[in-house]
DRENGU-394971 format. One record per residue: chain; z, y, x of N, C-alpha, C in turn. Coordinates in Angstrom, 3 decimals, decimal comma. Example, Ala and Ser with C-alpha at 12.3 -4.5 7.8 and 13.67 -1.06 7.14 Angstrom:
2
("A"; (7,800; -5,690; 13,190); (7,800; -4,500; 12,300); (7,800; -3,300; 13,200))
("A"; (7,080; -2,250; 12,850); (7,140; -1,060; 13,670); (7,870; 0,030; 12,900))
//
This chain:
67
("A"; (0,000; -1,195; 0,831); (0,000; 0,000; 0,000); (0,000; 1,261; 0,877))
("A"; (0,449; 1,124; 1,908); (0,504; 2,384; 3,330); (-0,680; 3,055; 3,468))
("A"; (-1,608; 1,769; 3,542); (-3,282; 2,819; 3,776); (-3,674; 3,556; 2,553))
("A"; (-3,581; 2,754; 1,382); (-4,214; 3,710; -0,021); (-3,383; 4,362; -0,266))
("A"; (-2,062; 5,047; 0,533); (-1,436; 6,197; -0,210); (-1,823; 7,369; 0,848))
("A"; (-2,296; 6,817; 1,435); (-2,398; 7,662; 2,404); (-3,670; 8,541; 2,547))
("A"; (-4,409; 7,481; 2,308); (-6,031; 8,063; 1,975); (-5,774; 8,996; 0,092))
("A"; (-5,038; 8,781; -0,428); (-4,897; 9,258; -1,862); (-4,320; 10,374; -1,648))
("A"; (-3,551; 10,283; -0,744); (-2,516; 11,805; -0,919); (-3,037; 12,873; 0,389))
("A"; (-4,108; 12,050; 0,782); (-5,050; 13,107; 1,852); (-6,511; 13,375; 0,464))
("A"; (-6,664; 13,122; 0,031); (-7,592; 13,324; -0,949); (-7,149; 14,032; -2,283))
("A"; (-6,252; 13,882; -2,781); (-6,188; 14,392; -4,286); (-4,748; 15,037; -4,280))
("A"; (-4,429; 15,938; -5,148); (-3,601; 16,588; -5,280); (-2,304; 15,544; -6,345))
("A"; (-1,316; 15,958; -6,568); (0,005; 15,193; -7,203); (-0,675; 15,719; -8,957))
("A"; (-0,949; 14,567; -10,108); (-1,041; 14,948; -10,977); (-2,774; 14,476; -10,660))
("A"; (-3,672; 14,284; -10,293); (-4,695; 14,258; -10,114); (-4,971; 12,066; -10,430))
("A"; (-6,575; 12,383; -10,918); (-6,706; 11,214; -11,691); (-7,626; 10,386; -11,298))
("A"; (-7,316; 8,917; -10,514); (-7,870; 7,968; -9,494); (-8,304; 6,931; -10,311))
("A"; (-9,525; 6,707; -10,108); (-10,243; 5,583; -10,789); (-10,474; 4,383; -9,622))
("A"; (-10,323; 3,085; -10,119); (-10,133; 2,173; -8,998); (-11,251; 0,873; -9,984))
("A"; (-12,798; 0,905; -10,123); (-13,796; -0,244; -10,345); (-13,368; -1,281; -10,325))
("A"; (-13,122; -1,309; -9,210); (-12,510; -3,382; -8,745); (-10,975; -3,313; -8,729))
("A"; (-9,986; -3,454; -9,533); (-8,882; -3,245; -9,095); (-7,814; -4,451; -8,368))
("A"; (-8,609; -5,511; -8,675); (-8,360; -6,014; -8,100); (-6,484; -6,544; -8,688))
("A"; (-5,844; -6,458; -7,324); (-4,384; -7,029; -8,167); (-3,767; -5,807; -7,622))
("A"; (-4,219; -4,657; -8,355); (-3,578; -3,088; -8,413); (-2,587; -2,433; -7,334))
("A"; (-3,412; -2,549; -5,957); (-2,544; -1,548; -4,502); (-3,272; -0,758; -4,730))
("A"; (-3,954; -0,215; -5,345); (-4,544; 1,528; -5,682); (-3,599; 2,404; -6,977))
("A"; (-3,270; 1,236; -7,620); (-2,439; 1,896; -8,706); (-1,117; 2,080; -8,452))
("A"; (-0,424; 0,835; -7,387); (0,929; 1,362; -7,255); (0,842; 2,066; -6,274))
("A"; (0,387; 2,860; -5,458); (-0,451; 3,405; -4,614); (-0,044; 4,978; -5,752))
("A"; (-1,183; 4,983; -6,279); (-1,201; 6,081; -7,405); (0,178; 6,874; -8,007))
("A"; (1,166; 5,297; -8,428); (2,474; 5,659; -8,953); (3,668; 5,919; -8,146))
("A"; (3,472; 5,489; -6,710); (4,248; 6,135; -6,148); (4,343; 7,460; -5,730))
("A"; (2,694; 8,054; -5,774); (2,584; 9,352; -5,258); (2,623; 10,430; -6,540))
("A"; (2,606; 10,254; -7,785); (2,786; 11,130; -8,781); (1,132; 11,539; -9,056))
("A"; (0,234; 10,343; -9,129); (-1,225; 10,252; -9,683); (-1,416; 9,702; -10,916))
("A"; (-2,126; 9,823; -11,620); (-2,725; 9,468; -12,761); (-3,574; 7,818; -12,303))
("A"; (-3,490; 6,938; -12,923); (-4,775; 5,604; -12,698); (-5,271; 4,964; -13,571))
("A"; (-6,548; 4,630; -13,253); (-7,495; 3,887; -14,243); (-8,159; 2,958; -13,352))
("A"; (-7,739; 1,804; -13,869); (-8,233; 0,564; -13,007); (-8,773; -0,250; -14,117))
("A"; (-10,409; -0,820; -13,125); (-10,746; -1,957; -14,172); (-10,935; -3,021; -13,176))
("A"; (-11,119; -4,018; -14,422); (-10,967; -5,604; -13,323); (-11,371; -6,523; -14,665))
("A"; (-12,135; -7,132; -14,479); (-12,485; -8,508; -14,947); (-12,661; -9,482; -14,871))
("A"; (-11,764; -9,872; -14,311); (-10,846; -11,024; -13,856); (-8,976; -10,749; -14,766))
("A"; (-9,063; -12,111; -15,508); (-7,599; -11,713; -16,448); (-6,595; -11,878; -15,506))
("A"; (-6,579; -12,898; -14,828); (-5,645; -13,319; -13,699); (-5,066; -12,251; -12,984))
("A"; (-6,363; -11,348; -12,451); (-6,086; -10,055; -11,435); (-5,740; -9,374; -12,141))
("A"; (-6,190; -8,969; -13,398); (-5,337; -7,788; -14,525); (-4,239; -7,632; -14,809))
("A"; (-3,971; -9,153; -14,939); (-2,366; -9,246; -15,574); (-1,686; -9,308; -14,315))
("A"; (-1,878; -9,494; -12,828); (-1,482; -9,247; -12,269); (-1,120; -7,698; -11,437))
("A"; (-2,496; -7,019; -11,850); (-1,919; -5,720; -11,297); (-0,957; -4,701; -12,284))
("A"; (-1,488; -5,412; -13,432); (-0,797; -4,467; -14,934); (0,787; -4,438; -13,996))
("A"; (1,329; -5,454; -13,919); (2,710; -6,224; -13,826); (3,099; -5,808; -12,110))
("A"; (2,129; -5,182; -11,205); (2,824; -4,775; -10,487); (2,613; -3,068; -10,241))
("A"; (1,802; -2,347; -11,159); (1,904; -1,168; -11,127); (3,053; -1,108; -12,271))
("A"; (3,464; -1,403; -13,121); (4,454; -1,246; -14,226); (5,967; -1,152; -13,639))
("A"; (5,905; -2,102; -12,634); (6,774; -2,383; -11,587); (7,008; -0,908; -10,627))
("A"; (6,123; -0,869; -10,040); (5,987; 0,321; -9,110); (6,453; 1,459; -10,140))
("A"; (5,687; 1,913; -11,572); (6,095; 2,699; -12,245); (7,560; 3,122; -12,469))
("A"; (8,532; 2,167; -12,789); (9,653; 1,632; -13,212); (10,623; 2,152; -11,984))
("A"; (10,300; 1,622; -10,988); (10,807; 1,470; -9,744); (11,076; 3,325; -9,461))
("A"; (10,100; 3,840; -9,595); (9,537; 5,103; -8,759); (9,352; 5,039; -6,716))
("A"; (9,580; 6,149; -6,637); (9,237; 6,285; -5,295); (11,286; 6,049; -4,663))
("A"; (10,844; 4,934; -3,933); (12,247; 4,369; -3,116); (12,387; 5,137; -2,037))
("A"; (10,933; 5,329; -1,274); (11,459; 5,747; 0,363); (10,150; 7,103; 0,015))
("A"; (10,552; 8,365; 0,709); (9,695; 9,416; 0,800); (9,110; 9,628; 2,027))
//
């Protein structure tokens, strides 16, 4: 998650809204929620969905631990 927050928070401002095509099992989204971004991830694959749903929800929940 180190590299995509990093490239995110060198790119977009806090409040700003990241679209992620392949999301794959969602390190762009908790990525997103730790930095105070907006996300829209698609994936079609159910496996990977329900897996990233369940760890950005997580990340959401959580918030930001270490600054």
């Amino acid at each position: 998650v180190e590299l995509p927050e990093r490239c995110i928070g060198a790119a977009t401002n806090r409040g700003a809204l990241v679209l992620d095509p392949f999301m794959g099992s969602g390190t762009t989204g908790v990525a997103c929620a730790n930095l105070g971004r907006s996300f829209i991830g698609i994936e079609r694959e159910p496996k990977y969905f329900d897996i990233a749903c369940r760890r950005i929800e997580d990340a959401q929940r959580q918030g930001r631990l270490i600054a």
